[in-house]
C-alpha positions in Angstrom: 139.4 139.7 140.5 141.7 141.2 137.5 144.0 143.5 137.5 142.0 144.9 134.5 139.0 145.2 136.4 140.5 146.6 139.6 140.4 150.0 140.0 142.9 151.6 142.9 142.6 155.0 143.6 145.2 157.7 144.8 144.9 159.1 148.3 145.6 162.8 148.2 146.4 164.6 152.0 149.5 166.7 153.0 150.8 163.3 154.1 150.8 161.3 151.2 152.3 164.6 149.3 155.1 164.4 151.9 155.8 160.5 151.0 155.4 160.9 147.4 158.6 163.1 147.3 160.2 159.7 149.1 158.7 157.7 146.1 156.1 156.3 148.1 152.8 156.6 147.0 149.5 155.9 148.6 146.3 154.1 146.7 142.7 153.3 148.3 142.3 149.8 146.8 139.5 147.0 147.0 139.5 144.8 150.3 139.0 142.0 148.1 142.3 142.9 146.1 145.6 141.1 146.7 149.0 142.4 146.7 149.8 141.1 143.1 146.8 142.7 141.9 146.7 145.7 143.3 150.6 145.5 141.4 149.3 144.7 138.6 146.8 147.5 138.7 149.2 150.2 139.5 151.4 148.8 137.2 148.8 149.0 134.3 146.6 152.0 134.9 150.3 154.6 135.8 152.6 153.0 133.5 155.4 152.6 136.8 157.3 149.6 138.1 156.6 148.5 141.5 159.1 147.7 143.5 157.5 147.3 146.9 153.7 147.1 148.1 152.2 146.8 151.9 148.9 146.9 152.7 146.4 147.7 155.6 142.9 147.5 156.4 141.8 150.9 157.9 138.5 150.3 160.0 135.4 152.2 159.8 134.7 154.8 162.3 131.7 154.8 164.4 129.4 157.6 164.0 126.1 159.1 165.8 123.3 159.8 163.4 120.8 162.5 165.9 116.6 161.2 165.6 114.5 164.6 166.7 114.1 163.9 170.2 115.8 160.9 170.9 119.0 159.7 171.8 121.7 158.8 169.0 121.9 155.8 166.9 125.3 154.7 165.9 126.5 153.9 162.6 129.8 152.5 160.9 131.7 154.0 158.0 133.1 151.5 155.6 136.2 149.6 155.9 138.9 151.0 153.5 142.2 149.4 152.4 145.2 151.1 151.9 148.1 150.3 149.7 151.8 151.8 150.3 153.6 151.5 146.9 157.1 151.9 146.5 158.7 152.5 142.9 161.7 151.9 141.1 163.9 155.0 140.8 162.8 157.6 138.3 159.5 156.5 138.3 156.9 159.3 139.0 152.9 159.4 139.2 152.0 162.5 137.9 149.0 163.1 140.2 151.5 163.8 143.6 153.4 165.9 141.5 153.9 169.6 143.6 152.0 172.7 142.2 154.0 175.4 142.1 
């Protein structure tokens, strides 16, 4: 996979708000994806430098779907990876930026 190809996507919560104003930004990114791509990726599509990148596999909840009149079945969510980037001083993504 390319970094051209690979889309990462920001993860927006109170608590990725919170880390952005540490300069640490969160990004849902492909499970396939490695590090150096999803660096490349970031890299490419925010126009940052990296400095630092860990990543984690988040696992997919398991949730009831009710049938009329008969007990639960159980489903899984998807798996999702997560990617906590750190930037070089300065740098900024504009879409953790605080409204005021």
């Amino acid at each position: 996979m390319s970094a051209q190809n690979l889309i990462v996507t920001p993860r927006i919560s109170e608590q990725t708000y919170q880390m952005s104003s540490d300069g640490v930004y969160v990004f849902n990114a492909p499970k396939e994806a490695n590090r150096l791509e999803i660096k490349e990726a970031v890299e490419t599509q925010y126009d940052v430098e990296v400095v630092k990148i860990n990543t984690m596999i988040l696992k997919g909840k398991k949730k009831p779907s009710n049938r009329k009149g008969k007990r639960p079945v159980y489903g899984n969510r998807k798996d999702i990876k997560k990617a906590y980037i750190t930037l070089k001083d300065g740098d900024k993504i504009g879409v953790f930026e605080e409204i005021e």
